[in-house]
N, CA, C and O atoms as a GROMACS GRO file, in nm:
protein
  572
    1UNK      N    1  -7.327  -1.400   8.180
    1UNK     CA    2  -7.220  -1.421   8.276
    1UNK      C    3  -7.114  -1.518   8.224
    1UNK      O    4  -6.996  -1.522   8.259
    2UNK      N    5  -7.184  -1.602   8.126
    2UNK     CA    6  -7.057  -1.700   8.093
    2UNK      C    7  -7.060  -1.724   7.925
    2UNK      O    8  -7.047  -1.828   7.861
    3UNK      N    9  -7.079  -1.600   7.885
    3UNK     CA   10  -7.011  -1.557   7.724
    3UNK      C   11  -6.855  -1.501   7.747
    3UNK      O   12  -6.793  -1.440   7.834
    4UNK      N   13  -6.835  -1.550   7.637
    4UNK     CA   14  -6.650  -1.552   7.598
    4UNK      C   15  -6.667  -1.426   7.579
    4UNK      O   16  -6.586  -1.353   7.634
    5UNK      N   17  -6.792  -1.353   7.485
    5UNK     CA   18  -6.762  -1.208   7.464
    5UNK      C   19  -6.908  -1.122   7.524
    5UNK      O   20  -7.008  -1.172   7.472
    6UNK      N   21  -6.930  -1.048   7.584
    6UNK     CA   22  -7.086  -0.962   7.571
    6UNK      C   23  -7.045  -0.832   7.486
    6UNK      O   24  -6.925  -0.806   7.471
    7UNK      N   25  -7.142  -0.753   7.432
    7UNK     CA   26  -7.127  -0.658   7.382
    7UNK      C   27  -7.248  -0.622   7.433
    7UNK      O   28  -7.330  -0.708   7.468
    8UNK      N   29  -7.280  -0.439   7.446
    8UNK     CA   30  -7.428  -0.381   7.476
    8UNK      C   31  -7.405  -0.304   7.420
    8UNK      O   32  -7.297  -0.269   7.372
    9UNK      N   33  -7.531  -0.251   7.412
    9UNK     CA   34  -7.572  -0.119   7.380
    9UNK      C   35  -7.572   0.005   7.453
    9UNK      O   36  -7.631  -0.010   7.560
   10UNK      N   37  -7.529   0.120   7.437
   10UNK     CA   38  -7.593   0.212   7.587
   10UNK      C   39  -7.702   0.185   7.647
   10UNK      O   40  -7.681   0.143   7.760
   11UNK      N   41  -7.821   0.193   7.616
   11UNK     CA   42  -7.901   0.198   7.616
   11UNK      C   43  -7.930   0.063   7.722
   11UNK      O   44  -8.030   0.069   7.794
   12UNK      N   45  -7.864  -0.027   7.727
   12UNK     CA   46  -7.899  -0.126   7.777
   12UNK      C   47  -7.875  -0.166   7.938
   12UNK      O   48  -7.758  -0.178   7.975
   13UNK      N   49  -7.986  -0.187   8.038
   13UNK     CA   50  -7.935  -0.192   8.190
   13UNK      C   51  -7.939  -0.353   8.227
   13UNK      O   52  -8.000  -0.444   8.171
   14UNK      N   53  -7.854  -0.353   8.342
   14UNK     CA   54  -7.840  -0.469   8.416
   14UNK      C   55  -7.835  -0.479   8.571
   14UNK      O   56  -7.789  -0.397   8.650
   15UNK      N   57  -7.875  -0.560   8.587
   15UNK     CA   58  -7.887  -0.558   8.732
   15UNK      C   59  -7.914  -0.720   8.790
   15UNK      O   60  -7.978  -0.807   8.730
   16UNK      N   61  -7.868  -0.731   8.883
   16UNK     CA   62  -7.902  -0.896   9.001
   16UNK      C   63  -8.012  -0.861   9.104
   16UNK      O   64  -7.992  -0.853   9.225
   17UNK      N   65  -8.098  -0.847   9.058
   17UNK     CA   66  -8.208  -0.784   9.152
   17UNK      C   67  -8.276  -0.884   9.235
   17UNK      O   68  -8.380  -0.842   9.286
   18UNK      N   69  -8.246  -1.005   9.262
   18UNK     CA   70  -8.288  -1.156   9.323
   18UNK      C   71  -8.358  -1.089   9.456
   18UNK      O   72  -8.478  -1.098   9.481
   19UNK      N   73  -8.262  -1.019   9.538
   19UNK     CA   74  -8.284  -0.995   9.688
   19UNK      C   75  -8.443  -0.869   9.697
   19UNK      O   76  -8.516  -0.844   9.793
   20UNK      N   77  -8.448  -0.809   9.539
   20UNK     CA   78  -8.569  -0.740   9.540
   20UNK      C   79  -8.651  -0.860   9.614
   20UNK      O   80  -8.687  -0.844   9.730
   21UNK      N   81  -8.674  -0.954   9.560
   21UNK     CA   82  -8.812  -1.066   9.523
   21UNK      C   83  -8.763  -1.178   9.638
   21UNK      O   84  -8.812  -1.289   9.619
   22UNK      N   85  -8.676  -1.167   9.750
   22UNK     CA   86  -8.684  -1.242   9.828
   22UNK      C   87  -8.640  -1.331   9.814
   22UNK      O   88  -8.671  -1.420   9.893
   23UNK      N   89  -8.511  -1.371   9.670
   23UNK     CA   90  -8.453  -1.456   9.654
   23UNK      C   91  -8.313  -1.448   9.665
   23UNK      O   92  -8.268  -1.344   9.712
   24UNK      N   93  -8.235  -1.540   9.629
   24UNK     CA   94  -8.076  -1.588   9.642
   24UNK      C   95  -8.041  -1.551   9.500
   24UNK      O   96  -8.091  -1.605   9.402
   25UNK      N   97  -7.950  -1.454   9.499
   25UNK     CA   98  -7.856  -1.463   9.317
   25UNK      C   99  -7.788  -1.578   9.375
   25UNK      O  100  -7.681  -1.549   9.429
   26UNK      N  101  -7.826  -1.714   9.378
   26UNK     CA  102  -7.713  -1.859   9.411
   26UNK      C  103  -7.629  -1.923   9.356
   26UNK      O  104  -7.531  -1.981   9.403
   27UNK      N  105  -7.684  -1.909   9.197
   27UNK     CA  106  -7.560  -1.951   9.062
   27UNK      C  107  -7.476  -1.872   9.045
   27UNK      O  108  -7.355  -1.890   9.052
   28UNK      N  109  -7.568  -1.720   9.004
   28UNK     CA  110  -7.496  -1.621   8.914
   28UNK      C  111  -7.384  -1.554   9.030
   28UNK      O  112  -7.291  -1.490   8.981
   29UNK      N  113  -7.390  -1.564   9.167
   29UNK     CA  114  -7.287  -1.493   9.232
   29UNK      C  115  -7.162  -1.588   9.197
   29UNK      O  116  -7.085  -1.528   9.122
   30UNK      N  117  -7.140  -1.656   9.213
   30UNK     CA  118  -6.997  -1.776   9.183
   30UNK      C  119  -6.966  -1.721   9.044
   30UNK      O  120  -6.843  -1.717   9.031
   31UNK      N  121  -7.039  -1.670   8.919
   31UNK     CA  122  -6.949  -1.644   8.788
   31UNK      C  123  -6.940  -1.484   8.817
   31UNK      O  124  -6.842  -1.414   8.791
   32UNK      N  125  -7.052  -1.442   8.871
   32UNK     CA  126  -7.030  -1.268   8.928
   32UNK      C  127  -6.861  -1.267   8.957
   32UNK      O  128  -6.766  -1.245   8.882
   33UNK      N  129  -6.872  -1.301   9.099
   33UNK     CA  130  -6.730  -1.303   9.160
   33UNK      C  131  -6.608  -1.360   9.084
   33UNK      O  132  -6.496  -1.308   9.078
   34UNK      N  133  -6.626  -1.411   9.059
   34UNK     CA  134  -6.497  -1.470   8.918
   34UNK      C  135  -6.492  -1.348   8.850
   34UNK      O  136  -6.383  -1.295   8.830
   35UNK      N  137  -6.614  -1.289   8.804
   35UNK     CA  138  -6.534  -1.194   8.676
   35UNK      C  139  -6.506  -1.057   8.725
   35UNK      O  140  -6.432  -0.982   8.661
   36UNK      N  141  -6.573  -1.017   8.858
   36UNK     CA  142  -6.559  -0.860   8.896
   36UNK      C  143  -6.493  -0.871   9.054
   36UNK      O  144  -6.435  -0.771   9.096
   37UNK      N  145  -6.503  -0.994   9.144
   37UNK     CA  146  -6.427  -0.995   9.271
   37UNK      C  147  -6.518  -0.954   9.345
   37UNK      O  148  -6.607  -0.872   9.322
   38UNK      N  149  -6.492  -1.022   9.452
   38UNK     CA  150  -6.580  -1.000   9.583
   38UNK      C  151  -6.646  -0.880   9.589
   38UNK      O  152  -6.758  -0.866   9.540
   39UNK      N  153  -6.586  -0.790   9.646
   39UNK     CA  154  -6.591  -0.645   9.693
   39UNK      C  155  -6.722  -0.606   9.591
   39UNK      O  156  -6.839  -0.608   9.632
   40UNK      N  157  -6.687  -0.574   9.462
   40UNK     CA  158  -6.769  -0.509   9.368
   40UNK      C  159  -6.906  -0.590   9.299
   40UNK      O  160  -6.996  -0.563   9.219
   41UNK      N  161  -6.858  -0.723   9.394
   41UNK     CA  162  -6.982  -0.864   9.338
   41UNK      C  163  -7.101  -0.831   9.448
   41UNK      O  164  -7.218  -0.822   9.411
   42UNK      N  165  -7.059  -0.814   9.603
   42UNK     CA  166  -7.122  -0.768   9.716
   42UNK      C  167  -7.176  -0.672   9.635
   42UNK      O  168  -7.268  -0.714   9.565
   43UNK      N  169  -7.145  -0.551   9.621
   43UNK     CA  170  -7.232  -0.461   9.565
   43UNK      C  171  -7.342  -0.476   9.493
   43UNK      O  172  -7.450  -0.436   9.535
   44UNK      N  173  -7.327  -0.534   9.375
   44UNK     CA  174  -7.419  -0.535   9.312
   44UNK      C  175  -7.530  -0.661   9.341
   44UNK      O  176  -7.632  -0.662   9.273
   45UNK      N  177  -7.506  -0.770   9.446
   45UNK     CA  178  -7.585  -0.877   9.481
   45UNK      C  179  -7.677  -0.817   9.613
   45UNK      O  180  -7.796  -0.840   9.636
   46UNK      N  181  -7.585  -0.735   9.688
   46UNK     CA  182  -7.676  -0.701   9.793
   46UNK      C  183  -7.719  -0.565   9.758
   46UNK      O  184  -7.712  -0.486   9.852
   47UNK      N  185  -7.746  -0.535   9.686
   47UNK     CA  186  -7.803  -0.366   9.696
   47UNK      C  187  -7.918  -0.413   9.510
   47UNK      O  188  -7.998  -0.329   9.470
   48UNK      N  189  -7.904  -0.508   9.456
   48UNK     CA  190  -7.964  -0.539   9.370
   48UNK      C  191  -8.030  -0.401   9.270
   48UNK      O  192  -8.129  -0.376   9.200
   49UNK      N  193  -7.925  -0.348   9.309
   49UNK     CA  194  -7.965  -0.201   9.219
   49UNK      C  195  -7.946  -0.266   9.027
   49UNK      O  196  -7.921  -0.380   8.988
   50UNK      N  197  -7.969  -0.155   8.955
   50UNK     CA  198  -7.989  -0.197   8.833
   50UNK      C  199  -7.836  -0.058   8.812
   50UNK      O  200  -7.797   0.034   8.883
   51UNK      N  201  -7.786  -0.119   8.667
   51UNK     CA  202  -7.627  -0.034   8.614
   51UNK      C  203  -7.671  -0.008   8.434
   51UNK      O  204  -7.755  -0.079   8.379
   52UNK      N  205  -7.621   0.069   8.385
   52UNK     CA  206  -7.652   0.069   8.261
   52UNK      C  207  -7.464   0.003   8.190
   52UNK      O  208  -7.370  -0.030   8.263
   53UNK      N  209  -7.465   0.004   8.069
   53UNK     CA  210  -7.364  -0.044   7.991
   53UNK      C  211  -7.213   0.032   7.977
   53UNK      O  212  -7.104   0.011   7.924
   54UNK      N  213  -7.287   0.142   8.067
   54UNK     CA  214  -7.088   0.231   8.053
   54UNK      C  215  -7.049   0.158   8.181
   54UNK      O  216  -6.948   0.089   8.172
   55UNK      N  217  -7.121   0.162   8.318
   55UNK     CA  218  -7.042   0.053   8.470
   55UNK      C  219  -7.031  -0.060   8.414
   55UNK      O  220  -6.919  -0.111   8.415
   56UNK      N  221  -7.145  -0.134   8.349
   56UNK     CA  222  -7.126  -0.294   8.302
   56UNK      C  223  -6.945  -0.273   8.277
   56UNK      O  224  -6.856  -0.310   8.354
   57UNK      N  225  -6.932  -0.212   8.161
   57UNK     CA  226  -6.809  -0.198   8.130
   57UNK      C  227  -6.650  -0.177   8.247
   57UNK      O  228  -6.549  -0.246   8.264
   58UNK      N  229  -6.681  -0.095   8.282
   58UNK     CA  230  -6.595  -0.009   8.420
   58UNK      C  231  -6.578  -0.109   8.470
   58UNK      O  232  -6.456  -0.103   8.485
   59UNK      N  233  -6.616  -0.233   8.524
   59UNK     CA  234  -6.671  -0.348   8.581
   59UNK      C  235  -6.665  -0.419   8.546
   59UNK      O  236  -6.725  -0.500   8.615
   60UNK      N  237  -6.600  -0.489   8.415
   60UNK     CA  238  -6.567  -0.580   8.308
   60UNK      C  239  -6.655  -0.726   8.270
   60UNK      O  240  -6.603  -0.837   8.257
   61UNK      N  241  -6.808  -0.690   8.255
   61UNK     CA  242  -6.905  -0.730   8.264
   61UNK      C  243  -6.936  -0.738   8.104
   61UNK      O  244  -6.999  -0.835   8.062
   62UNK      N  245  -6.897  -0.651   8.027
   62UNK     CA  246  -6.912  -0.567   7.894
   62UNK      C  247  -6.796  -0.579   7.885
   62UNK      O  248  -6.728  -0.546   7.982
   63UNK      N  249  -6.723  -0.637   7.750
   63UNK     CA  250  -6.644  -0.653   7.696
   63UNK      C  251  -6.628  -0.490   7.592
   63UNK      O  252  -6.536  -0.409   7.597
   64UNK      N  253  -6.721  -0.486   7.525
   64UNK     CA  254  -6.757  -0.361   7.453
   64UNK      C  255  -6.887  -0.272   7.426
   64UNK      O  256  -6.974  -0.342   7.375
   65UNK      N  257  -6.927  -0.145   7.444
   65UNK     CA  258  -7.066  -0.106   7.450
   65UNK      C  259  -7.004  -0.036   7.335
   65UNK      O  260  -6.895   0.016   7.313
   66UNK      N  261  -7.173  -0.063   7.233
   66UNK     CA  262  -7.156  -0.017   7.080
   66UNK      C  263  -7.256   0.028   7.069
   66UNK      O  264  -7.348  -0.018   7.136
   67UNK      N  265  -7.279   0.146   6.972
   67UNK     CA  266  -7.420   0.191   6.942
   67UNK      C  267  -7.511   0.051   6.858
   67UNK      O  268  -7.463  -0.056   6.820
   68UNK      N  269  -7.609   0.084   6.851
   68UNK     CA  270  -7.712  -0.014   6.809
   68UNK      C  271  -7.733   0.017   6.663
   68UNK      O  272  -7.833  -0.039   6.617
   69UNK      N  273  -7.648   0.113   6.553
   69UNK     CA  274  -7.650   0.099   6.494
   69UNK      C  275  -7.521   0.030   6.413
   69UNK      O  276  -7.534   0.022   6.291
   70UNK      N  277  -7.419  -0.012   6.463
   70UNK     CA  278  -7.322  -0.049   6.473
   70UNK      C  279  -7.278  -0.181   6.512
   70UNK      O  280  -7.168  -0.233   6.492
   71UNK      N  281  -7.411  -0.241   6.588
   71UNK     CA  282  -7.375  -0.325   6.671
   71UNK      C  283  -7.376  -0.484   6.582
   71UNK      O  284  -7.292  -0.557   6.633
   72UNK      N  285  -7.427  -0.532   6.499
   72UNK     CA  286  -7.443  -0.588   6.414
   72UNK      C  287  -7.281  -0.615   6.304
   72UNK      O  288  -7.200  -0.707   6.299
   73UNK      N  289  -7.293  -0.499   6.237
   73UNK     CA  290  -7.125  -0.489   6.209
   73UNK      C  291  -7.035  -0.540   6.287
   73UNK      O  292  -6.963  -0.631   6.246
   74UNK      N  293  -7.023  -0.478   6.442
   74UNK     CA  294  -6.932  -0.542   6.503
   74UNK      C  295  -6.936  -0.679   6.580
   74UNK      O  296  -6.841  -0.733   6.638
   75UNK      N  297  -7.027  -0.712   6.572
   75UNK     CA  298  -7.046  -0.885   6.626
   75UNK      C  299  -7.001  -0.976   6.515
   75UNK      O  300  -6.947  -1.085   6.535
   76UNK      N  301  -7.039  -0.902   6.344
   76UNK     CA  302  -6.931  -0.968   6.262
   76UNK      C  303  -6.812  -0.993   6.252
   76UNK      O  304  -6.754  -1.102   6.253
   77UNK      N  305  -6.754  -0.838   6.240
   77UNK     CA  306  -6.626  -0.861   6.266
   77UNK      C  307  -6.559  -0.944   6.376
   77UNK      O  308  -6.463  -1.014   6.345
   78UNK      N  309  -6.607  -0.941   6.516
   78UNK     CA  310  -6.571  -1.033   6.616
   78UNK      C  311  -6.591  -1.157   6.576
   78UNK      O  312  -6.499  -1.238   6.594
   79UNK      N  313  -6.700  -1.196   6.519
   79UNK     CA  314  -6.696  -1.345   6.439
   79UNK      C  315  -6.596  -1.353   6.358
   79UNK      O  316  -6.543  -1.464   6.352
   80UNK      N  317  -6.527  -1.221   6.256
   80UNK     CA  318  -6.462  -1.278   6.198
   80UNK      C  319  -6.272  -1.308   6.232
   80UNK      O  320  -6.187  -1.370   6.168
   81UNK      N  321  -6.267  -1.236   6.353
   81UNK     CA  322  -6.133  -1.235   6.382
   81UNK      C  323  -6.134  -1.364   6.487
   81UNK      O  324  -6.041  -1.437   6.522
   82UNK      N  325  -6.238  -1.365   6.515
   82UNK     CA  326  -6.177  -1.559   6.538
   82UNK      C  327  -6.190  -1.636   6.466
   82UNK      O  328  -6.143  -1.748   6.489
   83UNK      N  329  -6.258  -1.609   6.348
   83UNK     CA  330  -6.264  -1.764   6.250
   83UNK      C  331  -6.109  -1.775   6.171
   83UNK      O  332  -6.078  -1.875   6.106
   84UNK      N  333  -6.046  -1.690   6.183
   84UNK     CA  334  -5.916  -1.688   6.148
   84UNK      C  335  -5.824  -1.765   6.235
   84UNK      O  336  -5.706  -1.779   6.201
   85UNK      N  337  -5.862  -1.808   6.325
   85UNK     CA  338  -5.776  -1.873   6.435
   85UNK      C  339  -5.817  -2.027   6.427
   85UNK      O  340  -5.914  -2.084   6.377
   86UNK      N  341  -5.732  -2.061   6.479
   86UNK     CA  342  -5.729  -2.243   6.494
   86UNK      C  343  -5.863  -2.291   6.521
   86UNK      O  344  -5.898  -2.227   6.620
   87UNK      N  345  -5.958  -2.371   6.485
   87UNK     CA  346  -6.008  -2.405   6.596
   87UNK      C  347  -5.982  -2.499   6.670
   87UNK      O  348  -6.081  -2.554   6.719
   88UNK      N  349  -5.870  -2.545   6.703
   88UNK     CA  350  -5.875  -2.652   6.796
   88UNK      C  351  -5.800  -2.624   6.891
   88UNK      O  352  -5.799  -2.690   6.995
   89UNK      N  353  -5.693  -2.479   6.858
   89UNK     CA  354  -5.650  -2.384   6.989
   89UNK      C  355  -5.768  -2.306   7.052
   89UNK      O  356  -5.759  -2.283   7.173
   90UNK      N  357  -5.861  -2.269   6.996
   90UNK     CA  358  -5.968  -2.192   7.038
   90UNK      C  359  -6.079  -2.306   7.121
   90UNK      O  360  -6.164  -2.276   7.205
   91UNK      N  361  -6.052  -2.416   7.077
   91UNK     CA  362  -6.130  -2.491   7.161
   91UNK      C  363  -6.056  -2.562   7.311
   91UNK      O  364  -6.099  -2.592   7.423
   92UNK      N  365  -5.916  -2.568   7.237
   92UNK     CA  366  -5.823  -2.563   7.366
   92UNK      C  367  -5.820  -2.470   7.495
   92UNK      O  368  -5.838  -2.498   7.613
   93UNK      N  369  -5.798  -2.384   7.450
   93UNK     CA  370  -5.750  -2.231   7.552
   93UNK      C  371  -5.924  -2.259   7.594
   93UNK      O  372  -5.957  -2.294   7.707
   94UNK      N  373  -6.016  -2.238   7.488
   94UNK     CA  374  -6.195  -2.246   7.640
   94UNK      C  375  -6.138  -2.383   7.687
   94UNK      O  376  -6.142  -2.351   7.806
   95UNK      N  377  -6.098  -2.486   7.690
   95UNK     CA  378  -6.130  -2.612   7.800
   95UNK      C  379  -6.018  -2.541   7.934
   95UNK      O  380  -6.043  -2.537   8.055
   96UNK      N  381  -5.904  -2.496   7.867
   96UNK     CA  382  -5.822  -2.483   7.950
   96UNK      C  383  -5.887  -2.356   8.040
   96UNK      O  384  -5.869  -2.381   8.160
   97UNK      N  385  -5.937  -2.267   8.026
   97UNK     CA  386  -6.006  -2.152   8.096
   97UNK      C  387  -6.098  -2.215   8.218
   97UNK      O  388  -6.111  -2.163   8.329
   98UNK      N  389  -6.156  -2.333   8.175
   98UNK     CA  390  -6.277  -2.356   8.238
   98UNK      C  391  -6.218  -2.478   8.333
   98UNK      O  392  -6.279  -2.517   8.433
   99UNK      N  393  -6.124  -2.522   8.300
   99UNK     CA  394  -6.042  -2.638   8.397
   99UNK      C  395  -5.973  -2.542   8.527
   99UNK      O  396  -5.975  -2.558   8.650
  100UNK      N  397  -5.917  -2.448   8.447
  100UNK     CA  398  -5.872  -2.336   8.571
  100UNK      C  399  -5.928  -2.331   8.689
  100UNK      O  400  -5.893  -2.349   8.806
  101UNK      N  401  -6.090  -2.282   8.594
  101UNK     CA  402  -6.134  -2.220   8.775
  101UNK      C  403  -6.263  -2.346   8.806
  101UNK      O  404  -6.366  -2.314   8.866
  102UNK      N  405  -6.243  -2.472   8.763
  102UNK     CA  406  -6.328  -2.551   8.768
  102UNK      C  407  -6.378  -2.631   8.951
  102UNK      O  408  -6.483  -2.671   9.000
  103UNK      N  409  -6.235  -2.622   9.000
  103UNK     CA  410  -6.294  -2.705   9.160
  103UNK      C  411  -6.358  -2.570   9.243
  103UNK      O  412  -6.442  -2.586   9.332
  104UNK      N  413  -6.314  -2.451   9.207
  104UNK     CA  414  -6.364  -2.353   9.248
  104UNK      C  415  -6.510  -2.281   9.221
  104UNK      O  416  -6.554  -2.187   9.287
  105UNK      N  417  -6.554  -2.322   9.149
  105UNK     CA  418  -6.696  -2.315   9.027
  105UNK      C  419  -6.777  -2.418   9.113
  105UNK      O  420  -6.866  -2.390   9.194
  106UNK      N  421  -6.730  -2.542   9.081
  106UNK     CA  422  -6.834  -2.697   9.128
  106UNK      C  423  -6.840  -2.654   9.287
  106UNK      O  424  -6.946  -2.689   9.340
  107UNK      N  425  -6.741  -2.578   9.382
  107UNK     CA  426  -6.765  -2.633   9.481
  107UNK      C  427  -6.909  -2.447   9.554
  107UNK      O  428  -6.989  -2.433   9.647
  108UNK      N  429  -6.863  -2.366   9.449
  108UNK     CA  430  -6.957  -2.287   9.453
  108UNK      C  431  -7.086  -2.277   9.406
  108UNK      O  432  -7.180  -2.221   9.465
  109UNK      N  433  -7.089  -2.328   9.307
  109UNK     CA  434  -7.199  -2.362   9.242
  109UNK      C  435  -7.308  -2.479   9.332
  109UNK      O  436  -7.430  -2.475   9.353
  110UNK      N  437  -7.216  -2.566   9.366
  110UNK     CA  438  -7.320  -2.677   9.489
  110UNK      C  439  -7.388  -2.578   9.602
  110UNK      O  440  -7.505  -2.561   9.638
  111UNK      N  441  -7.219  -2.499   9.656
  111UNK     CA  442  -7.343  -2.393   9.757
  111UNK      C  443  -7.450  -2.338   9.692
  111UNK      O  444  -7.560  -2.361   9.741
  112UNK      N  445  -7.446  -2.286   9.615
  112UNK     CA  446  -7.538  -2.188   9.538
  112UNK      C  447  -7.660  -2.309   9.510
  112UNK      O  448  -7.775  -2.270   9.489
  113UNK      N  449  -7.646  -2.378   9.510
  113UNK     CA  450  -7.760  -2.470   9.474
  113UNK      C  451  -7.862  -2.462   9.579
  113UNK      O  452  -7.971  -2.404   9.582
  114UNK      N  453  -7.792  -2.546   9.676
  114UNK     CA  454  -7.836  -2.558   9.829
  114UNK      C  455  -7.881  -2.427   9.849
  114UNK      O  456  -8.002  -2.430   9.873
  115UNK      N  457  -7.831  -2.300   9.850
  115UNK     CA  458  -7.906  -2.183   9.926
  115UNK      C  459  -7.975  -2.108   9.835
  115UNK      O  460  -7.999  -1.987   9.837
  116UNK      N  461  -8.017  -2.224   9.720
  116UNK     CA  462  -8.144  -2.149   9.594
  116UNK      C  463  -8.220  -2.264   9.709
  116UNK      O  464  -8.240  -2.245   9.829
  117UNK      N  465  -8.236  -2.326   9.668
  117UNK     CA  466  -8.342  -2.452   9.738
  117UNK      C  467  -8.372  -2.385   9.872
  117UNK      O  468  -8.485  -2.375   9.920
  118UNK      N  469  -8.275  -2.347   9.921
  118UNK     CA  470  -8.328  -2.328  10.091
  118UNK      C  471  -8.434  -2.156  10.082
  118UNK      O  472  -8.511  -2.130  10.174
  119UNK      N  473  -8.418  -2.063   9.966
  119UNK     CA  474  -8.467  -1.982   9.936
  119UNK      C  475  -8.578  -1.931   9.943
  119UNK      O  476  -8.635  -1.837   9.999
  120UNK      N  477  -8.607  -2.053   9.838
  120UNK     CA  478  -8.733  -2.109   9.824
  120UNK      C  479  -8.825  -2.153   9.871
  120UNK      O  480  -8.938  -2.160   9.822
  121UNK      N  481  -8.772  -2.207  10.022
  121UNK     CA  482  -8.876  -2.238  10.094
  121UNK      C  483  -8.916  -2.078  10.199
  121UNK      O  484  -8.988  -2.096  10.297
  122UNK      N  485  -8.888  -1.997  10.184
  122UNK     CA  486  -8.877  -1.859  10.305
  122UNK      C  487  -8.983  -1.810  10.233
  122UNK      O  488  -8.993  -1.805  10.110
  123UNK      N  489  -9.075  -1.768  10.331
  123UNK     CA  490  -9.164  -1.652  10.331
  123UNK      C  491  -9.149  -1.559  10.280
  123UNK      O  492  -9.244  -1.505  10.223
  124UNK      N  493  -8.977  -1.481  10.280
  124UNK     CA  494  -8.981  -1.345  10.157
  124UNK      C  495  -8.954  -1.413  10.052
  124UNK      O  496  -8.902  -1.330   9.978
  125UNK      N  497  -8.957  -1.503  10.005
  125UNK     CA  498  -8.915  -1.527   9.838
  125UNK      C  499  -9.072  -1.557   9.845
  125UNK      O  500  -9.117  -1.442   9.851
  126UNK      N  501  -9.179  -1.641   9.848
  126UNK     CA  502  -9.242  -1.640   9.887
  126UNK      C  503  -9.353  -1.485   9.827
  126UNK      O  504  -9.426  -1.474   9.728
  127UNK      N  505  -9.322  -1.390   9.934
  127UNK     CA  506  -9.385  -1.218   9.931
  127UNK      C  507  -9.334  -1.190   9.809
  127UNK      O  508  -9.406  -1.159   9.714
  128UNK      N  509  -9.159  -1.200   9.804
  128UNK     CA  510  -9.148  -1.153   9.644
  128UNK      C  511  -9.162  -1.159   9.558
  128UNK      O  512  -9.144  -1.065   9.481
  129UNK      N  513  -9.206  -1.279   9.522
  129UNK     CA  514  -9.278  -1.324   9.418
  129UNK      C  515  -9.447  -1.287   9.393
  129UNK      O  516  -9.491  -1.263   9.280
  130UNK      N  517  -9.519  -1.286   9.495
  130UNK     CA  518  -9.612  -1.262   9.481
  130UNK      C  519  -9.621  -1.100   9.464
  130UNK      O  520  -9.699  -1.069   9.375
  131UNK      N  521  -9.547  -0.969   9.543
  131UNK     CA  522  -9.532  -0.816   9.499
  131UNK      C  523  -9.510  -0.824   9.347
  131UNK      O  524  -9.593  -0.773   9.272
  132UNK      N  525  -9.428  -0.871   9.312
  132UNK     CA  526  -9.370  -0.898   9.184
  132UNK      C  527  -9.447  -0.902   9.080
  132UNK      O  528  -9.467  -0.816   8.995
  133UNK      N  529  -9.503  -1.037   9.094
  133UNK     CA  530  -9.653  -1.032   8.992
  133UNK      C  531  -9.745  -0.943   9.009
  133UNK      O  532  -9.795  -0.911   8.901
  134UNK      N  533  -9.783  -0.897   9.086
  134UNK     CA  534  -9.890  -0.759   9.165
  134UNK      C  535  -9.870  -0.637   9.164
  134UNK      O  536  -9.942  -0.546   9.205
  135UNK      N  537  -9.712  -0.636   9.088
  135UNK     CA  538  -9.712  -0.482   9.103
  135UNK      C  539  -9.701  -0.391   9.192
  135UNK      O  540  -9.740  -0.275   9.177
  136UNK      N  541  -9.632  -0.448   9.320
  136UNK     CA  542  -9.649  -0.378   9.421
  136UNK      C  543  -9.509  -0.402   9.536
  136UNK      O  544  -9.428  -0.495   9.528
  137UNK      N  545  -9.508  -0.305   9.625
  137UNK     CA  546  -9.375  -0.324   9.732
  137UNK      C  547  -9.400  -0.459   9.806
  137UNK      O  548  -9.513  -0.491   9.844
  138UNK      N  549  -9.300  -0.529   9.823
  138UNK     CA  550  -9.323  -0.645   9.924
  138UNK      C  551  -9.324  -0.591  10.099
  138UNK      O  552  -9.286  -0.489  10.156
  139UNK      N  553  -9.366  -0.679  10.129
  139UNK     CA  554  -9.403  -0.660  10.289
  139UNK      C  555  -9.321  -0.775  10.312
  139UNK      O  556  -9.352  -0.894  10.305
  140UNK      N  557  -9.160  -0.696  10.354
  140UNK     CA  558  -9.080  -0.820  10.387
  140UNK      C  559  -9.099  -0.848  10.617
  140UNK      O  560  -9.095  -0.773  10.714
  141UNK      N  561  -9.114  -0.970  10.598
  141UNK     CA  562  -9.082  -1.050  10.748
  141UNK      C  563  -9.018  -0.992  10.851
  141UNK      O  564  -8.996  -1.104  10.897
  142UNK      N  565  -8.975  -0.932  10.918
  142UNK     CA  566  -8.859  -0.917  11.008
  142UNK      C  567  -8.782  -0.990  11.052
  142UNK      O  568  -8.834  -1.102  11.058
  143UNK      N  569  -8.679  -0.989  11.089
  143UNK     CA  570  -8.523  -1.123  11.121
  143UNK      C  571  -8.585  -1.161  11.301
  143UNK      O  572  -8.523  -1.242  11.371
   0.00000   0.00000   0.00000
């Protein structure tokens, strides 16, 4: 969530599956929403479905999906077209990126703290964890 670059493979799936197991995505929604926006962050936090590397992409999650035989080569070359650059603009432009969305981050990230902790204490995180290890559907609580 907070690489300058991802690259995948096809082959490769992703998913925020927290709410399977009765938990809070509490960090990862605050950099979710930064990089894909509400609307399409909801999606994938509350339905905790799993995506493979062509949506990652669609979804700008995936910078680039490369075959796996390829993929090696091109993490070089990406190494090498920044080592050509400044580093002390390249270390500039990341402080300046991260100052941007920084009171907006800290003050999400504290929520996200608080409603991991409060998570944690509930009966379905709790069940989900225990289905989880067991191999089996949780028997979630009713509201």
């Amino acid at each position: 969530m907070i690489c300058d670059f991802t690259l995948a493979v096809p082959a490769a799936k992703f998913g925020y599956t927290e709410v399977r197991i009765g938990f809070v995505p509490a960090l990862v929604s605050a950099f979710l929403t930064l990089q894909i926006g509400d609307k399409l962050a909801r999606d994938l936090l509350l339905t905790g479905r799993l995506f493979d590397a062509a949506e990652a992409y669609r979804l700008g999650l995936v910078n680039e999906v490369v075959s796996p035989e390829n993929l090696l080569s091109r993490v070089r070359a990406l190494a090498e077209s920044l080592s050509v650059n400044s580093p002390k603009s390249l270390a500039a432009t990341k402080r300046l990126l991260a100052i941007q969305n920084k009171r907006w981050l800290d003050a999400a990230i504290a929520q996200g703290m608080e409603a991991n902790a409060e998570a944690r204490e509930t009966a379905d995180f709790h069940e989900g964890i225990a289905s989880f290890l067991e191999k089996r559907k949780p028997a979630w609580t009713k509201l």
